[in-house]
DSSP file (Angstrom, degrees, kcal/mol; ACC not computed):
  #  RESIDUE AA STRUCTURE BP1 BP2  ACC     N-H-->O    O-->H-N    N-H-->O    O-->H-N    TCO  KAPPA ALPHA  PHI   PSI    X-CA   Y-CA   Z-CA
    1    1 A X              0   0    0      0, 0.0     2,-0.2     0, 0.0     5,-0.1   0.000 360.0 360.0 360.0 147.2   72.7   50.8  126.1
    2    2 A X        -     0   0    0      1,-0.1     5,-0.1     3,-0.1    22,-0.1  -0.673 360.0 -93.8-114.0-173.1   71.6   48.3  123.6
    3    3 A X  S  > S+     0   0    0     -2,-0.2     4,-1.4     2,-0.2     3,-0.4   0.820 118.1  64.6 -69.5 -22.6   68.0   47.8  122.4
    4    4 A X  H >> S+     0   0    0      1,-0.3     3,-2.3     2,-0.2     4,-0.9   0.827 108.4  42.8 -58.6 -71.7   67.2   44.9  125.0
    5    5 A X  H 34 S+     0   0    0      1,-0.3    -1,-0.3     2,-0.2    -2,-0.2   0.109 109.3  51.3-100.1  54.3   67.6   47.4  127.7
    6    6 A X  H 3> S+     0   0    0     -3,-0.4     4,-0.7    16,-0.2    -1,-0.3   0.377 109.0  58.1 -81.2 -15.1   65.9   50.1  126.2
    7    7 A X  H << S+     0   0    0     -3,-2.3    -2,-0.2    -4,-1.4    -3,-0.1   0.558 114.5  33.6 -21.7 -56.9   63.4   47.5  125.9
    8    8 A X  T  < S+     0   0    0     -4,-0.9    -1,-0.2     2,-0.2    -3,-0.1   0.339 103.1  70.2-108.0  -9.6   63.4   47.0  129.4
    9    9 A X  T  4 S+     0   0    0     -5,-0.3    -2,-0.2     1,-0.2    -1,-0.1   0.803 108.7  43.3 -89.8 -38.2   64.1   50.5  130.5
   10   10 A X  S >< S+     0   0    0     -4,-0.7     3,-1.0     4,-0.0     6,-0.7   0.482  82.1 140.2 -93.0  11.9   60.4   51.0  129.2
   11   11 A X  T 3  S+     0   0    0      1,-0.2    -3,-0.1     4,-0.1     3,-0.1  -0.241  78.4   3.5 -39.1 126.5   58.8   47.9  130.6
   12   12 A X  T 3  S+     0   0    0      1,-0.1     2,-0.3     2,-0.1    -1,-0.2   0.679 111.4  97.9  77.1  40.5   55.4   48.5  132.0
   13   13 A X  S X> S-     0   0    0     -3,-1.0     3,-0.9     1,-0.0     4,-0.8  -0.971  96.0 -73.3-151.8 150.2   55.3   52.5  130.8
   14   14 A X  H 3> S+     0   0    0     -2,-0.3     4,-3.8     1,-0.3     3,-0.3   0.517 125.9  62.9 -30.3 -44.6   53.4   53.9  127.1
   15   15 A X  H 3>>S+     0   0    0      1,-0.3     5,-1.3     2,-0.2     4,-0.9   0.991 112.7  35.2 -77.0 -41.3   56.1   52.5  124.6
   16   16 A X  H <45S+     0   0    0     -3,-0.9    -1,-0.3    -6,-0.7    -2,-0.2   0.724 119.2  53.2 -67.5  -2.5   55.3   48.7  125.7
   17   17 A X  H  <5S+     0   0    0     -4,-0.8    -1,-0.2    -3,-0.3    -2,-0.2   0.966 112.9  44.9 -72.1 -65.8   51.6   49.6  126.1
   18   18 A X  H  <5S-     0   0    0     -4,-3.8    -2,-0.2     1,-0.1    -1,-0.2   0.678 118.9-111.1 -37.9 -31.6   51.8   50.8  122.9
   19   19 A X  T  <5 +     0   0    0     -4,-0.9    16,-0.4    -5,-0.3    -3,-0.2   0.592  61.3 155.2  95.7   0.1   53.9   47.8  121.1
   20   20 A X      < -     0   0    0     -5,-1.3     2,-0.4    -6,-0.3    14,-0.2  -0.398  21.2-177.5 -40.8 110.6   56.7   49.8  120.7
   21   21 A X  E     -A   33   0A   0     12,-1.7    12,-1.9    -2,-0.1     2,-0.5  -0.982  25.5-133.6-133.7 148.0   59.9   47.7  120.5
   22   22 A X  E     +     0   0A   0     -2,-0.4    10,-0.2    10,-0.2   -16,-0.2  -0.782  27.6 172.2-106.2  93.0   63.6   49.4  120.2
   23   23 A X  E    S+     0   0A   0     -2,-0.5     2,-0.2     1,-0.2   -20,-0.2   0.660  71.5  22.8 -86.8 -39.8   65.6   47.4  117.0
   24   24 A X  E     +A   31   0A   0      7,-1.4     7,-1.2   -22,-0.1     2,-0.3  -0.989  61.1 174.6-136.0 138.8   68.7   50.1  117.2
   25   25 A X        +     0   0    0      5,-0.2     2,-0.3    -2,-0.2     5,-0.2  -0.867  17.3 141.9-150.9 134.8   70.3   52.6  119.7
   26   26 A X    >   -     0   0    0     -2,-0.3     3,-2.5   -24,-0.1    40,-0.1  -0.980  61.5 -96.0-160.9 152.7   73.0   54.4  119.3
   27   27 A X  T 3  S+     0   0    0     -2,-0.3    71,-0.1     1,-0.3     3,-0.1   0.862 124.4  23.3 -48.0 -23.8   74.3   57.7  120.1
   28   28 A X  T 3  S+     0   0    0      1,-0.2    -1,-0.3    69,-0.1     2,-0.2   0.042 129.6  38.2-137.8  14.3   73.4   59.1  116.7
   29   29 A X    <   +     0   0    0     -3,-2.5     2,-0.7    68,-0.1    68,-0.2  -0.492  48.5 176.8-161.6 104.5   70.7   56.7  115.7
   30   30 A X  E     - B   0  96A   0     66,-1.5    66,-1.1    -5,-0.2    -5,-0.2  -0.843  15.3-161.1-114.0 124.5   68.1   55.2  117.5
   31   31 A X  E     -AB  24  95A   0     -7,-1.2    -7,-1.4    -2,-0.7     2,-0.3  -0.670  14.3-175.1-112.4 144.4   65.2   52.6  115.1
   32   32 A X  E     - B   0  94A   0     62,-0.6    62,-4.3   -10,-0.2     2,-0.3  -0.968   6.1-155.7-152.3 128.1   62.1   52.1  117.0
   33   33 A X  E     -AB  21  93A   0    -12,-1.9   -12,-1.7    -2,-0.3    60,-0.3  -0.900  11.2-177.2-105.0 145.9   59.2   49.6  115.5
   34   34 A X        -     0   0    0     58,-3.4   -14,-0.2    -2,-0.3    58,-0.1  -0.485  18.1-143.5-145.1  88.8   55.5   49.5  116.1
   35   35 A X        -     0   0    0    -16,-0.4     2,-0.5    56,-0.1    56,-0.3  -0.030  25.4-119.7 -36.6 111.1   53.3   47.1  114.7
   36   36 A X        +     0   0    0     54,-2.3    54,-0.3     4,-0.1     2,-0.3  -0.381  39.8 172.5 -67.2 120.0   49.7   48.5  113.7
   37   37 A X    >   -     0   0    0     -2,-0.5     3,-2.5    52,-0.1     4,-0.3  -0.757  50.7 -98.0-103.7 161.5   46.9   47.0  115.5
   38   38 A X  G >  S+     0   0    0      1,-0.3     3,-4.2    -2,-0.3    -1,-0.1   0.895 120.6  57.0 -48.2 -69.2   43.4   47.3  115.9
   39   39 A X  G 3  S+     0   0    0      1,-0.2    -1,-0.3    -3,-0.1    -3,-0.0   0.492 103.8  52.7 -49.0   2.5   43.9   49.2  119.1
   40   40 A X  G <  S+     0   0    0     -3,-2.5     8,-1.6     5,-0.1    11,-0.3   0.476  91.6 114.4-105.2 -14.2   46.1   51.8  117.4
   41   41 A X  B <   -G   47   0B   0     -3,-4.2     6,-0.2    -4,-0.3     4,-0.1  -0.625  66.2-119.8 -92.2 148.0   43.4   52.7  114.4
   42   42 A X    >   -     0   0    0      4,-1.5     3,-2.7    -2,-0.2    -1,-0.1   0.026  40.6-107.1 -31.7 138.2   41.5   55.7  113.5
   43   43 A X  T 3  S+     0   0    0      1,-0.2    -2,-0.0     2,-0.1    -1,-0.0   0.925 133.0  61.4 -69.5 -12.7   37.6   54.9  113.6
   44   44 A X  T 3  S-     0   0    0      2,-0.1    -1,-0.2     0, 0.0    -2,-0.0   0.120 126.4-118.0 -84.9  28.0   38.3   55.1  109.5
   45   45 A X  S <  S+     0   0    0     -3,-2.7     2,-0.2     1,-0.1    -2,-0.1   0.541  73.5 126.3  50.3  26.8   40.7   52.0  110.7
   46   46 A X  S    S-     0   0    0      1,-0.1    -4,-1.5    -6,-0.0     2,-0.4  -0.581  76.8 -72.0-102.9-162.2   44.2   53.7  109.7
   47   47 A X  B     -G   41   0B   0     40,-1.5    40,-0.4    -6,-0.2    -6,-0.2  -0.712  56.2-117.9 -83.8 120.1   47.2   54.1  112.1
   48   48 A X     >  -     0   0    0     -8,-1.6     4,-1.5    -2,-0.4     3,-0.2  -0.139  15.3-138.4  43.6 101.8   46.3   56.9  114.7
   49   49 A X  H  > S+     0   0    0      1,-0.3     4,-1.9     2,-0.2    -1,-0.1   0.752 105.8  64.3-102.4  11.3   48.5   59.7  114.5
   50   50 A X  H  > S+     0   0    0      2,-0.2     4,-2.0     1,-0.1    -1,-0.3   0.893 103.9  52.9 -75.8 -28.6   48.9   60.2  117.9
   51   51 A X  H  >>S+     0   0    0    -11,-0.3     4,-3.6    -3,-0.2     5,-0.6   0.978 110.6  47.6 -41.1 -59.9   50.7   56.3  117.7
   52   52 A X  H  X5S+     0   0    0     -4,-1.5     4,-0.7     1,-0.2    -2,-0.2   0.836 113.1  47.6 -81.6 -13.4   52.8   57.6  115.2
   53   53 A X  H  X5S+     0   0    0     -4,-1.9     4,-2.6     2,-0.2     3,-0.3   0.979 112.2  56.3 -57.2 -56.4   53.6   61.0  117.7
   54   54 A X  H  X5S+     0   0    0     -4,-2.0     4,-2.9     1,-0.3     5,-0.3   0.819 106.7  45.1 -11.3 -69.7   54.1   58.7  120.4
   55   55 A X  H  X5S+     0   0    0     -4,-3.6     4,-0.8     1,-0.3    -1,-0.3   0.720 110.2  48.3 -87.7  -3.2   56.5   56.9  118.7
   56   56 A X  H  X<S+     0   0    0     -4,-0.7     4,-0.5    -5,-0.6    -1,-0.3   0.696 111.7  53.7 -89.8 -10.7   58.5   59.6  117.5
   57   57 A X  H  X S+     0   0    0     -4,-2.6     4,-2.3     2,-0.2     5,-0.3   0.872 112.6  44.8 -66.2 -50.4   58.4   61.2  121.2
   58   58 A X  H  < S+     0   0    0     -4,-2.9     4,-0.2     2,-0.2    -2,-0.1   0.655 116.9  44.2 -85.9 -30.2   59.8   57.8  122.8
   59   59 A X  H  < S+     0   0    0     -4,-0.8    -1,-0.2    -5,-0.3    -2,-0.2   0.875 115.1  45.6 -95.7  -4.8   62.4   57.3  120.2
   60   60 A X  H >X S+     0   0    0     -4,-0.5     3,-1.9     2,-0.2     4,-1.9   0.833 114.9  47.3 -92.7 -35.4   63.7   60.9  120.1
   61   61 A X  H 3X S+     0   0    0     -4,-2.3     4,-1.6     1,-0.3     5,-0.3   0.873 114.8  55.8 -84.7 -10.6   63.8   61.3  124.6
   62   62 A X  H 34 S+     0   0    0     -5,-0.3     4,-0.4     2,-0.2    -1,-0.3   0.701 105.0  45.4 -88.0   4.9   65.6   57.7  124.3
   63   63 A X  H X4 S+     0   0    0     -3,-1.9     3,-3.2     2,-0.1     4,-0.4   0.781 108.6  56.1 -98.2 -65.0   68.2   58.9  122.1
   64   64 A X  H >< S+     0   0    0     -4,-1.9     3,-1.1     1,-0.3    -2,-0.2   0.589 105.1  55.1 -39.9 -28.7   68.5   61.9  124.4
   65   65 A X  G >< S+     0   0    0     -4,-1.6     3,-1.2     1,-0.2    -1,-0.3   0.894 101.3  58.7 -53.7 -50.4   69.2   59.4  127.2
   66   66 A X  G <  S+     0   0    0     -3,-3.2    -1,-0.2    -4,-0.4    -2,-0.2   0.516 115.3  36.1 -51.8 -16.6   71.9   57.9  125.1
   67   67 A X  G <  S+     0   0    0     -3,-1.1     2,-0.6    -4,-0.4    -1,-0.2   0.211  84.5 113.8-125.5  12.6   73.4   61.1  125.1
   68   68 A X    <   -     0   0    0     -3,-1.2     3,-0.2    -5,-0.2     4,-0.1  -0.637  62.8-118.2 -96.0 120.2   72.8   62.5  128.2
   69   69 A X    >   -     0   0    0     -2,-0.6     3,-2.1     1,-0.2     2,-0.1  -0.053  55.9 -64.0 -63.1 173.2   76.1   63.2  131.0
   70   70 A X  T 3  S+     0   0    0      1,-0.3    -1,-0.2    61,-0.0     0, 0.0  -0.237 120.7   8.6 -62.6 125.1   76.1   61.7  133.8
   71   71 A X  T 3  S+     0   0    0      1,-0.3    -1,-0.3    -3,-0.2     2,-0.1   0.228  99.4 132.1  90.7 -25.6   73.3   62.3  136.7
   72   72 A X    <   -     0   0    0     -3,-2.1    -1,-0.3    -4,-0.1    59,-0.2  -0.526  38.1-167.0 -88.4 136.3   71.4   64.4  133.7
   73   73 A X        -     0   0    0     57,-1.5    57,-0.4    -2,-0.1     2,-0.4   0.105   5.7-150.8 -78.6-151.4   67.5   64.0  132.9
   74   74 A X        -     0   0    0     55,-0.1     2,-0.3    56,-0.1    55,-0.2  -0.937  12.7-168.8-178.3 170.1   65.8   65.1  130.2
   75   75 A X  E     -C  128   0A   0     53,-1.2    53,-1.5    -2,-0.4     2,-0.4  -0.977  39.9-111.5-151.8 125.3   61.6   66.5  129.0
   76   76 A X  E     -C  127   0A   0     -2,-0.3    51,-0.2    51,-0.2     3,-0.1  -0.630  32.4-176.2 -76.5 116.3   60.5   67.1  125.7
   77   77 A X  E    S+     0   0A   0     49,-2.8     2,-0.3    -2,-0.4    50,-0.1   0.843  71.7   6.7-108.3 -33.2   60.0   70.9  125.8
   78   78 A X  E     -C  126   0A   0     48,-1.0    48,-1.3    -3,-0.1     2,-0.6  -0.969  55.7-178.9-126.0 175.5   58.5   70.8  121.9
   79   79 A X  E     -C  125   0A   0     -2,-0.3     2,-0.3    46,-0.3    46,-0.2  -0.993   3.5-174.6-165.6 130.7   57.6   68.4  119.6
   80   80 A X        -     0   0    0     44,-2.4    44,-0.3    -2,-0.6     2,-0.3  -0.944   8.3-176.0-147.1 144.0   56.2   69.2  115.8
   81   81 A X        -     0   0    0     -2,-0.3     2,-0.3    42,-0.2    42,-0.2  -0.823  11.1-160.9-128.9 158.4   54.9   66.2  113.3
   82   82 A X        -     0   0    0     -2,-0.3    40,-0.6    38,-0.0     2,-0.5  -0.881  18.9-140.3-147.7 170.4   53.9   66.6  109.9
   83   83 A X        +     0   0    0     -2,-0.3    38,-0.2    38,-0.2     3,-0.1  -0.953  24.3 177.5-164.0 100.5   52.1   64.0  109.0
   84   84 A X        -     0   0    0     -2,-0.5    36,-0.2    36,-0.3     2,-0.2   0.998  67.4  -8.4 -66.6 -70.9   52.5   62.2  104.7
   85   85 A X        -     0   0    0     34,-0.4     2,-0.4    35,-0.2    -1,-0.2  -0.515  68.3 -94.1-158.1 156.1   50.3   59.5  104.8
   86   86 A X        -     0   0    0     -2,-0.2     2,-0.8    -3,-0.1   -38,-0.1  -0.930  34.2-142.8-132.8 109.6   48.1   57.1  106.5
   87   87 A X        +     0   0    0    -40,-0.4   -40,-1.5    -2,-0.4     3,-0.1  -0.728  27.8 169.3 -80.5 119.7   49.6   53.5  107.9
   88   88 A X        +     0   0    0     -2,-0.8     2,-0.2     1,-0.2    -1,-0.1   0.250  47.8   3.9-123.4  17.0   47.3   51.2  107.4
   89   89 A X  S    S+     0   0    0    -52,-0.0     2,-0.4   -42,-0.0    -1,-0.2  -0.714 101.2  22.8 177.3 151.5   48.4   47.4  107.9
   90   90 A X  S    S-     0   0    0    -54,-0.3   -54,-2.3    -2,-0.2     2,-0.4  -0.559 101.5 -35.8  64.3-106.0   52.0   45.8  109.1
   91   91 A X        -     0   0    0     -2,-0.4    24,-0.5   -56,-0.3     2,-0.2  -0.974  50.7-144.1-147.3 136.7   54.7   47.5  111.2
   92   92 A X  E     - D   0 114A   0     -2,-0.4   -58,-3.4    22,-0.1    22,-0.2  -0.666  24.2-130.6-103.2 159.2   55.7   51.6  110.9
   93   93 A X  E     -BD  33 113A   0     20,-1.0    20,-1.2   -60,-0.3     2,-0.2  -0.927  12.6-159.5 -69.9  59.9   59.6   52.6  111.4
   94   94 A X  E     +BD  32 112A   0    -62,-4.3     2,-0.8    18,-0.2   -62,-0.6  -0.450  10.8 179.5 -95.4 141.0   60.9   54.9  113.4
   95   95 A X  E     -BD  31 111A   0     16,-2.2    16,-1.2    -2,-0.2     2,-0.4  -0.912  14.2-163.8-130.1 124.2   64.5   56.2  112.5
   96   96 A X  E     +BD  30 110A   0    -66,-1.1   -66,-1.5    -2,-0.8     2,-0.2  -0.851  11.3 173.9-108.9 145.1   65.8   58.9  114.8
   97   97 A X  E     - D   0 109A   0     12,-1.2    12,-2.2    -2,-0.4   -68,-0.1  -0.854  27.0-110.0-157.2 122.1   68.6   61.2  114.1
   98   98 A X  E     + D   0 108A   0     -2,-0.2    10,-0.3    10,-0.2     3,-0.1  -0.099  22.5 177.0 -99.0 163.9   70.2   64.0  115.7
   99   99 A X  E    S-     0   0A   0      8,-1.3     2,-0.2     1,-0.4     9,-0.2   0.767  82.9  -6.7 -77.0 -33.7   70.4   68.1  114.7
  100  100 A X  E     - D   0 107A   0      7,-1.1     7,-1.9     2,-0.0     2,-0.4  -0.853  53.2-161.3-160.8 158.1   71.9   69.1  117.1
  101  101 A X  E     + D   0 106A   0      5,-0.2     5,-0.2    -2,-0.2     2,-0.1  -0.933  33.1 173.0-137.8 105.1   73.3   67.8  120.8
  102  102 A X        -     0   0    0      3,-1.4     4,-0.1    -2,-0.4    -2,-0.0   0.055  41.8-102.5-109.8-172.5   73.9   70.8  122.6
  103  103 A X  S    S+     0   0    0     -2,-0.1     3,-0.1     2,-0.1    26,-0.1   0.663 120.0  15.1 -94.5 -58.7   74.9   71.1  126.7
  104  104 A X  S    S+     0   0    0      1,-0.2    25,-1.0    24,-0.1     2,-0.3   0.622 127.4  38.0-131.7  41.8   71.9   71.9  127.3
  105  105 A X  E     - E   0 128A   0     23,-0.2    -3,-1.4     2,-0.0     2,-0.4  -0.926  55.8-152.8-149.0 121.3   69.2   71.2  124.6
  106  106 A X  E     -DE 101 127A   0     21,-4.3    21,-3.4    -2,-0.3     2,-0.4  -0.917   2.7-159.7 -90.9 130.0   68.8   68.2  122.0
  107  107 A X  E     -DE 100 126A   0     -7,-1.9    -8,-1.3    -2,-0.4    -7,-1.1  -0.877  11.9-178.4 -99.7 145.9   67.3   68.4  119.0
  108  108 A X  E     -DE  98 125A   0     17,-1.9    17,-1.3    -2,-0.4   -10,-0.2  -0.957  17.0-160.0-135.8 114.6   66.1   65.4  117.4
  109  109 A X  E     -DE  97 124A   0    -12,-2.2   -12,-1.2    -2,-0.4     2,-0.5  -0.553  18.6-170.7-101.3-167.5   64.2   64.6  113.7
  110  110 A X  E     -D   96   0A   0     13,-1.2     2,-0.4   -14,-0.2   -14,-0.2  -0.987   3.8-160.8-154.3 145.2   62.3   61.0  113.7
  111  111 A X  E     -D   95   0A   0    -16,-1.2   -16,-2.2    -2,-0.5     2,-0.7  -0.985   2.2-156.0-141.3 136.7   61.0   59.7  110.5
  112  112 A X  E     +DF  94 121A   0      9,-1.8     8,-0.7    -2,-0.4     9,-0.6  -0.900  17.7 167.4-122.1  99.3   58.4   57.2  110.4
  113  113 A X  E     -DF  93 119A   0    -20,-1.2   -20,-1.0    -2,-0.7     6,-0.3  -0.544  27.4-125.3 -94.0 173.1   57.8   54.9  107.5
  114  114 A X  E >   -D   92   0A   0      4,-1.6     3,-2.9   -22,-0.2   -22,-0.1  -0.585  51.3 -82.7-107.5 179.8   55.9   51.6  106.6
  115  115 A X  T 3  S+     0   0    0    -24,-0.5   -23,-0.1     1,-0.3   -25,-0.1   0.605 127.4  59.9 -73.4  10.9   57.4   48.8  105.3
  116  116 A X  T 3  S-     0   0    0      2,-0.2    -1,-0.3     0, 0.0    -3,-0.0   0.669 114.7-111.2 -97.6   1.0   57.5   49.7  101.9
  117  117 A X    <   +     0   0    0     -3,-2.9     2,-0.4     1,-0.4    -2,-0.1   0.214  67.9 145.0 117.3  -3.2   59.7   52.9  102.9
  118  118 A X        -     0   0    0      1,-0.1    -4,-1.6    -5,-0.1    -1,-0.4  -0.639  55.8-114.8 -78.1 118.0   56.8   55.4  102.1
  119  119 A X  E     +F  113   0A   0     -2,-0.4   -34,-0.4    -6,-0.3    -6,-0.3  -0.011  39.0 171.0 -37.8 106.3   57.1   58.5  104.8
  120  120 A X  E     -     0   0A   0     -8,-0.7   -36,-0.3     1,-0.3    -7,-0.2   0.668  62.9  -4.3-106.7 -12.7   54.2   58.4  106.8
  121  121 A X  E     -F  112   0A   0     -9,-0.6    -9,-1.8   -38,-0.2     2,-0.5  -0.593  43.9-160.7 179.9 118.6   55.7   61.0  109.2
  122  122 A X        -     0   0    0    -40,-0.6   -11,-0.2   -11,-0.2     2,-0.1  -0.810  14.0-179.7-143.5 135.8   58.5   63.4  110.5
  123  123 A X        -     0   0    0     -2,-0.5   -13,-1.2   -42,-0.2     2,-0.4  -0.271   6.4-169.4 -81.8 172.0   58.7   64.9  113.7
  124  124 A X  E     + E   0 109A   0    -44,-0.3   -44,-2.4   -15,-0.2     2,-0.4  -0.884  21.7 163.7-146.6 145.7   61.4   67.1  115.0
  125  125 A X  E     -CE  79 108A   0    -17,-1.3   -17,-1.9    -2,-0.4     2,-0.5  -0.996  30.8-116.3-156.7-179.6   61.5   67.8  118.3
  126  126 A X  E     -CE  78 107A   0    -48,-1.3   -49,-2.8    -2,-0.4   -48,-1.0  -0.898  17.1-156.3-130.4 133.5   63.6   69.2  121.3
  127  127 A X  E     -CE  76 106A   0    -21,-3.4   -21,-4.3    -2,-0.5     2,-0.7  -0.921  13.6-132.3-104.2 123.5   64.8   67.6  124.2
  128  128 A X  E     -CE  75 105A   0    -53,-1.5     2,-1.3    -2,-0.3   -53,-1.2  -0.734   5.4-148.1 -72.0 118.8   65.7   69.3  127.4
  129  129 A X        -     0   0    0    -25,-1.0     2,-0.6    -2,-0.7   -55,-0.1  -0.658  16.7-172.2-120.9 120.3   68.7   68.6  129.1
  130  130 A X        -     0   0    0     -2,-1.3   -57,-1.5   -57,-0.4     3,-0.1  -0.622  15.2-141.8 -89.8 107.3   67.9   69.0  132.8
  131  131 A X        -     0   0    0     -2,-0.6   -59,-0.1   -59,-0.2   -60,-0.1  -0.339  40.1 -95.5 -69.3 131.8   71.2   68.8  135.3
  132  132 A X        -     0   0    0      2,-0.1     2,-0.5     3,-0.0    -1,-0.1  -0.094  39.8-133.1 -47.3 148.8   70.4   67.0  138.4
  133  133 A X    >   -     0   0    0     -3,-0.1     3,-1.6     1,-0.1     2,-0.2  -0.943  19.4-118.1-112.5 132.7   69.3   69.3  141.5
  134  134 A X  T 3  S+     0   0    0     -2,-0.5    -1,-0.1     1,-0.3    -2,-0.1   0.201 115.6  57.6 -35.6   6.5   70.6   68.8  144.7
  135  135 A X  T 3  S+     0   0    0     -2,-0.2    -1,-0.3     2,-0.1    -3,-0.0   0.745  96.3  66.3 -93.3 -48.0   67.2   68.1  146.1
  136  136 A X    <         0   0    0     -3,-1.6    -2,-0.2     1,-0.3    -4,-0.0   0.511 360.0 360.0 -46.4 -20.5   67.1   65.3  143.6
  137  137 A X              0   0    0     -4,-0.1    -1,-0.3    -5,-0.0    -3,-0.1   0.420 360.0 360.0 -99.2 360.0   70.0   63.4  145.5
């Protein structure tokens, strides 16, 4: 899937609410951008680090998509952030990459920088990969 329609695969759902747009996707690497804006700041006006969970949530279950057999969903069953630095003006960086891609768990780490390349965040979190149910069909 290329970044247009991942683009379009979250039309009208948190990552385009957010500003979220999808640069790279690939099985083993998925780049997610998000420009800071007002709506996105801390009342001590830096980037929100629930933005920057966000986007490390949305680019880690869309690489799990990328990777996912056929008919299979997936949930983000944990999720852990640690948290550098405070973004505070142009567009954070999210570079996702995986740890492991299991049958039936992904792990995923996300690093989030600003544009001068200073870490502002990395998540790792685990994706569940859920085989379709025959009720599902």
């Amino acid at each position: 899937m290329n970044p247009a329609d991942v683009n379009k695969m979250w039309k009208g759902l948190l990552a385009e609410h957010l500003g979220m747009r999808f640069v790279e996707t690939g099985p083993d690497r998925v780049v997610a951008e998000l420009e800071i804006s007002d709506h996105l700041r801390t009342i001590q006006g830096r980037l929100h680090g629930g933005a920057l969970m966000a986007l490390a949530d949305a680019a880690g279950g869309t690489a799990t998509i990328l990777n996912l057999p056929e008919g299979a969903a997936t949930a983000t069953i944990e999720s852990k952030t640690n948290f550098f630095a405070a973004g505070r003006n142009g567009t954070v960086r999210a570079e996702t990459t995986p740890l492991h891609k299991g049958r039936s768990t992904m792990v995923w780490q996300t690093r989030v920088t600003d544009e001068s390349g200073k870490l502002l965040s990395l998540t790792i979190q685990t994706q569940a990969v859920l085989k379709k149910c025959p009720e599902d069909a």
